[in-house]
C-alpha positions as CSV (number, residue, x, y, z in Angstrom):
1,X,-20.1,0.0,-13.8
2,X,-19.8,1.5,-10.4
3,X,-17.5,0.0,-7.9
4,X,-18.8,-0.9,-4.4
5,X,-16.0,1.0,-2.9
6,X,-13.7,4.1,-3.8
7,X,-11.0,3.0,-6.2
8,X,-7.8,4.9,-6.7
9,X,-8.1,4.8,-10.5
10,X,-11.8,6.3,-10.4
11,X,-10.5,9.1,-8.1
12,X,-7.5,9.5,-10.2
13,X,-9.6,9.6,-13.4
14,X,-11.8,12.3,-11.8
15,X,-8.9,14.4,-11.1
16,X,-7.0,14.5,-13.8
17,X,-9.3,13.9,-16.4
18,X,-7.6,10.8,-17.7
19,X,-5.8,7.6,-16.7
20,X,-3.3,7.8,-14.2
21,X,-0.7,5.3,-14.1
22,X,1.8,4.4,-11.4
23,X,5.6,3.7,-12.3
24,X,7.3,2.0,-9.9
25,X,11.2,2.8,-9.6
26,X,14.0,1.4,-7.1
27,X,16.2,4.7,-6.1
28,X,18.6,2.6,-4.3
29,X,17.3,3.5,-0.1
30,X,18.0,1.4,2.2
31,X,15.6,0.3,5.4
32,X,16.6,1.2,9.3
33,X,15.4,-2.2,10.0
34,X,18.0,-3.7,7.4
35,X,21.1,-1.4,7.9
36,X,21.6,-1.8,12.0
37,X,19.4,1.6,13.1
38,X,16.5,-0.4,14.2
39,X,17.3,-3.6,13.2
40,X,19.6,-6.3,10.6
41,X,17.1,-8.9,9.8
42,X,13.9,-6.7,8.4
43,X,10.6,-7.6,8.3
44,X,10.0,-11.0,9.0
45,X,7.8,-11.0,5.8
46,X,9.7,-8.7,3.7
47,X,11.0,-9.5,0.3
48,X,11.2,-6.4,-1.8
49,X,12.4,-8.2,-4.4
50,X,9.1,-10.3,-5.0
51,X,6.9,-7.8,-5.5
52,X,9.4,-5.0,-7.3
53,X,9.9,-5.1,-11.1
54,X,12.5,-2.2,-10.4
55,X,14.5,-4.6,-8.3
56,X,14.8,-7.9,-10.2
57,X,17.7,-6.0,-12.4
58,X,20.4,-4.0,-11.8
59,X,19.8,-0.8,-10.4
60,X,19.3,2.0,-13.1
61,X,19.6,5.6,-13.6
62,X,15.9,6.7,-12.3
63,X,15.2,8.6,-15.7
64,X,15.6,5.3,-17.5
65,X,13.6,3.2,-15.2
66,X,10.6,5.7,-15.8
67,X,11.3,6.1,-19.2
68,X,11.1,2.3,-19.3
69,X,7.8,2.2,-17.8
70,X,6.5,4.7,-20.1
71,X,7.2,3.2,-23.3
72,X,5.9,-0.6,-21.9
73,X,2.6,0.9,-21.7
74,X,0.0,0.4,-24.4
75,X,-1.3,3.7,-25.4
76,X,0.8,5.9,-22.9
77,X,0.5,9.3,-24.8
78,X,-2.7,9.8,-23.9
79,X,-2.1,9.1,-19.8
80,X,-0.4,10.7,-17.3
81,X,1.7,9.1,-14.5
82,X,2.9,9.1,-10.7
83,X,6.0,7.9,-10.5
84,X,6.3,5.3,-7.2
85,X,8.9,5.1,-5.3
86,X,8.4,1.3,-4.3
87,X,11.7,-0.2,-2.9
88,X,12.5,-0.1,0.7
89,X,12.3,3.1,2.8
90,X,12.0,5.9,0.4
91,X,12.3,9.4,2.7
92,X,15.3,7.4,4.6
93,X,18.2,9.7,3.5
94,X,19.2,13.3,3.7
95,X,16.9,15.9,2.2
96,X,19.1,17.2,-0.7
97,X,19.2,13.3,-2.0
98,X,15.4,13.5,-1.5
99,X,14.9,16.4,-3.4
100,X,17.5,15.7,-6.1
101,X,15.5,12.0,-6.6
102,X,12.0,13.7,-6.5
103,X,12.8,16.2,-9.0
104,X,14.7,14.6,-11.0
105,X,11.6,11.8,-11.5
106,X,9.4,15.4,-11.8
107,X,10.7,16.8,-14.5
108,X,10.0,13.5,-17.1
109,X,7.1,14.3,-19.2
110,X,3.7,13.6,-18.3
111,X,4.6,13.0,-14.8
112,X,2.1,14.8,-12.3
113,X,3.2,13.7,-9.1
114,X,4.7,10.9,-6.7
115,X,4.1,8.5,-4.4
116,X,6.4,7.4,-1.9
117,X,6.5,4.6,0.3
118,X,8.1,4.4,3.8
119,X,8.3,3.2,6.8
120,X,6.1,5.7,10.1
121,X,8.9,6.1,11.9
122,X,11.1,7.6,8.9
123,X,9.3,10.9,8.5
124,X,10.3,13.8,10.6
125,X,9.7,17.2,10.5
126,X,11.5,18.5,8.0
127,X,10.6,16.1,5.0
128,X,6.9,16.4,6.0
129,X,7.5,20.0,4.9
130,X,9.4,19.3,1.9
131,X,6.4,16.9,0.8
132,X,4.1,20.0,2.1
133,X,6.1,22.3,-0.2
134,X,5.9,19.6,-3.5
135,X,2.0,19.1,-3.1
136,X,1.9,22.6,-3.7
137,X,2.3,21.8,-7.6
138,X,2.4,18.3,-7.5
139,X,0.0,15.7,-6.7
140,X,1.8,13.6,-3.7
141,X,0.6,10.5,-1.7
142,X,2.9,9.7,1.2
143,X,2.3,6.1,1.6
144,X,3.1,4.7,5.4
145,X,3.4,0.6,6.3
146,X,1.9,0.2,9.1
147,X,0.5,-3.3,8.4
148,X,-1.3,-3.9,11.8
149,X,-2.9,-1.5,14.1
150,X,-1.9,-3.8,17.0
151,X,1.8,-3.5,18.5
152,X,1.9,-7.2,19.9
153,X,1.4,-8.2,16.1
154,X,4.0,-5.4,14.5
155,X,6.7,-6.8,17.2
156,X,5.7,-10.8,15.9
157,X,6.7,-9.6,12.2
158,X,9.7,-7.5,13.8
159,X,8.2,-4.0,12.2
160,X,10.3,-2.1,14.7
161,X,7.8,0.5,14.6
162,X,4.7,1.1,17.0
163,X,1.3,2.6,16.1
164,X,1.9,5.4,18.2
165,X,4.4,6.0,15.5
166,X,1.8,5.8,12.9
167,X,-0.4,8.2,14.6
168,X,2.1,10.9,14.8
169,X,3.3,11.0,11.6
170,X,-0.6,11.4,10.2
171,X,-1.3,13.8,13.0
172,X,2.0,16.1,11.6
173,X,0.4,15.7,7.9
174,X,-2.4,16.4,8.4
175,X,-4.0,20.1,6.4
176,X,-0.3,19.9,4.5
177,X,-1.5,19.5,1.4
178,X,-0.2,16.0,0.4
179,X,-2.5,12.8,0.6
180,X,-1.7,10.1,3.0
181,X,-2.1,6.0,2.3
182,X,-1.8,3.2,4.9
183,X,-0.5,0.0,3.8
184,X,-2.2,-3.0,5.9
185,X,-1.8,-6.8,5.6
186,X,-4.6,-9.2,6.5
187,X,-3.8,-12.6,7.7
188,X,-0.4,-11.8,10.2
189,X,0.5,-14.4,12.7
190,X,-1.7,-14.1,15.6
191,X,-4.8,-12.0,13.9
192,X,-8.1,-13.2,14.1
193,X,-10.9,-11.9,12.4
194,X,-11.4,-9.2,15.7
195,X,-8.3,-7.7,15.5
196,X,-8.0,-7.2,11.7
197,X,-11.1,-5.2,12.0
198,X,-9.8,-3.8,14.5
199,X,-7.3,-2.5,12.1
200,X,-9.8,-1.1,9.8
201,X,-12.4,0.7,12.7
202,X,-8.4,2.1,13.8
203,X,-7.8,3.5,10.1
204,X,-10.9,5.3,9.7
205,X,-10.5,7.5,13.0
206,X,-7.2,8.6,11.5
207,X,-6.6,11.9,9.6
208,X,-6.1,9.1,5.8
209,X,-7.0,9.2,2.3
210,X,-6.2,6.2,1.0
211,X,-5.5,2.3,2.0
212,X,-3.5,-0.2,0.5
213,X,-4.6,-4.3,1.7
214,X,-2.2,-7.2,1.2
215,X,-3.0,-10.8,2.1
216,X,-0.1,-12.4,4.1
217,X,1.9,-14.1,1.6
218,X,4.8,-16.0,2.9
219,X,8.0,-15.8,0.5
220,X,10.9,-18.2,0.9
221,X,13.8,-16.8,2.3
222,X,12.2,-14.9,4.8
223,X,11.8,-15.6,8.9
224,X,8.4,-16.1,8.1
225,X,8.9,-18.8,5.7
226,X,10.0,-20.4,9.0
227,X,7.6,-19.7,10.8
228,X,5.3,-21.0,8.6
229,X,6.9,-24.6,8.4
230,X,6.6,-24.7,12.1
231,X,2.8,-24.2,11.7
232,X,2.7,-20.7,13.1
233,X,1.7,-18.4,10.4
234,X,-1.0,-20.3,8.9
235,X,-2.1,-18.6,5.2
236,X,-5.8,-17.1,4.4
237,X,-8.0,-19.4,2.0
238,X,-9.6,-17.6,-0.5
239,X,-13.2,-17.8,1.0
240,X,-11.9,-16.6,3.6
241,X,-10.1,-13.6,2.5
242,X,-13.1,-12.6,0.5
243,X,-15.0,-12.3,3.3
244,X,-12.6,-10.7,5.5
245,X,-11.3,-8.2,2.8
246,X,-15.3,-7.6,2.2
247,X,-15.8,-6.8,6.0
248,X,-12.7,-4.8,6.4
249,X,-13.8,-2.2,3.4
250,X,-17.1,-2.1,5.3
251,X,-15.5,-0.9,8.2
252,X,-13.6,1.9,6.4
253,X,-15.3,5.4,6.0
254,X,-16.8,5.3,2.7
255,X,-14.4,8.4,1.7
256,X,-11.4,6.5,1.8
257,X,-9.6,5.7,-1.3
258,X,-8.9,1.7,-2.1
259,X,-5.4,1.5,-3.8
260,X,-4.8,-2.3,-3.6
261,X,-7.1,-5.3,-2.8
262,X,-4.9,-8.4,-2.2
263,X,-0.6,-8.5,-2.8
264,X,0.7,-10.0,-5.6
265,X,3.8,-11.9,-6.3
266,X,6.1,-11.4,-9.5
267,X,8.2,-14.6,-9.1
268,X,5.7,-17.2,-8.9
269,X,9.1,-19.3,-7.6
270,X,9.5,-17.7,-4.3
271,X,5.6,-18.1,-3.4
272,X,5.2,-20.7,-0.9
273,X,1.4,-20.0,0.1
274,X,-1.3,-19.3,-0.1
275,X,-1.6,-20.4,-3.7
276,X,-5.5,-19.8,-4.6
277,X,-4.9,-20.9,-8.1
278,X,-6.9,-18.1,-9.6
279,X,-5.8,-14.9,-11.2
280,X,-5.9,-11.2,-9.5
281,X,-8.6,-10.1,-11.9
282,X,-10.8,-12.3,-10.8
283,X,-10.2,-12.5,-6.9
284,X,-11.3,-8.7,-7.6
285,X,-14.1,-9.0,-9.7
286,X,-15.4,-11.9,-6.8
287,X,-14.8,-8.8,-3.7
288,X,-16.3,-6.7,-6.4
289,X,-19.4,-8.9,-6.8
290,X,-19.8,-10.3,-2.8
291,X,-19.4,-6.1,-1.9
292,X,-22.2,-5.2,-4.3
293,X,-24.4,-8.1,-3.2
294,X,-23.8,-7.0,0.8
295,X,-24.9,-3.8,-0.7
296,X,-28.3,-5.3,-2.6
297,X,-29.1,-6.7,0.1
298,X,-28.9,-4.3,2.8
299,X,-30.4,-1.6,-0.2
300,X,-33.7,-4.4,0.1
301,X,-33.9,-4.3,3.7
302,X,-34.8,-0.2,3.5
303,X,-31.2,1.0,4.9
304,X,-29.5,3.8,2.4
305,X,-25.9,3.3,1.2
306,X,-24.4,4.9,4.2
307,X,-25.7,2.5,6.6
308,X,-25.1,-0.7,4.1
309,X,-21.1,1.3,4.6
310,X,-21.7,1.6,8.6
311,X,-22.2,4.0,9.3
């Protein structure tokens, strides 16, 4: 069945020809807003430890950890894989470590690319062209956090980035050859439904491929674990992130690629809210279902799929 939106597996599939499976490692970076160059006390959501397999053991040689992922996967002979550097701020170091960590997770079998997460304002110059020069054999998504489009709201959850930031470091990539995914979280402190969207309309005039969407999901042992017992980061219910995770992939341009459709805690122990009590499977399959209805419904009014997308 068709999806109502563009899924990174379907693109992947039509790509390579086959299933396409991520492997997320932990190459031991750091963060500037963890290690005193922007900031000490990180992200006032951030636990990388609740959402990162890699992390919840001791670190291991990165051969091993994709090795590791290979073999836990039903069937894995007949896939291919991106290896995903997940953990913390994964172009934050000097380009010979870089390049010695990309190649060395490029030359396990099967692998056909990378995708690298990191922060906007860690991405200068020079690594944009060492991820220009890898995307010439390699398929490569640069994945950016930007989490809000609004810098009131990125200084609330002490980002310590700005969207200007943002927009540079897509401008610069732009025509280089590599893909580029924005990471966004619906539901930070101080977001309505406006300014969400906001977000979205914001994504879709910039030179992307791909978007990741998280619901706020406040872990304990973070500043906004705090925040939230005072009452000022209230959580998303689920009716209502259906909706608003519905009306932010109608804002997107219909060519973007979806890689993610809600966050998802590993430890179940460190989630304090919102807990939905119902499995990621079928939070998808009810977007999946509300999208295709919007688009039924819109189809039986006379307007053509392009218009049912906005456009």
């Amino acid at each position: 069945m068709q999806r109502p939106y563009y899924s990174l597996g379907d693109f992947l599939r039509e790509r390579f020809g086959c299933r396409v499976i991520k492997i997320p490692v932990h190459a031991g970076f750091d963060c500037p807003n963890r290690d005193g160059r922007v900031g000490r006390e990180g992200c006032s959501f951030c636990c990388n430890s609740s959402f990162s397999p890699a992390l919840r053991e001791p670190l291991r040689l990165l051969s091993d950890q994709i090795r590791a992922g290979k073999a836990a996967i039903k069937g894995s002979a007949r896939h291919k894989f991106l290896v995903y550097f997940q953990s913390y701020t994964n172009t934050y170091a000097p380009l010979a470590r870089l390049r010695a960590l990309y190649d060395t997770a490029l030359a396990e079998p099967d692998v056909v690319g990378l995708c690298i997460a990191t922060r906007p304002d860690c991405v200068p110059a020079p690594v944009v062209d060492m991820l220009a020069d890898y995307a010439r054999q390699w398929h490569l998504w640069l994945e950016l956090g930007l989490q809000s489009a609004h810098d009131r709201t990125l200084a609330v959850i002490n980002r310590g980035h700005t969207r200007a930031d943002f927009e540079d470091v897509v401008a610069r990539s732009r025509d280089r050859g590599f893909y580029v995914c924005a990471h966004v979280i619906l539901g930070l402190p101080g977001e309505g439904r406006r300014e969400m969207l906001e977000t979205a309309d914001f994504l879709s005039s910039q030179a992307i491929q791909g978007v990741k969407i998280h619901h706020l999901q406040i872990i304990e042992g973070t500043p906004l674990a705090e925040m939230y017992r005072r009452g000022q980061a209230p959580p998303l219910e689920l009716e209502q992130y259906l909706q608003l995770v519905c009306d932010f992939l109608e804002r997107l341009r219909p060519d973007i690629i979806i890689h993610r459709l809600l966050g998802e805690v590993l430890d179940d122990g460190l989630l304090l809210a919102p807990r939905w009590g119902v499995g990621k499977a079928q939070i998808i399959g009810a977007i999946e279902q509300e999208m295709g209805s919007r688009i039924s419904r819109r189809v039986s009014l006379g307007e053509d799929r392009c218009a049912a997308w906005g456009e």
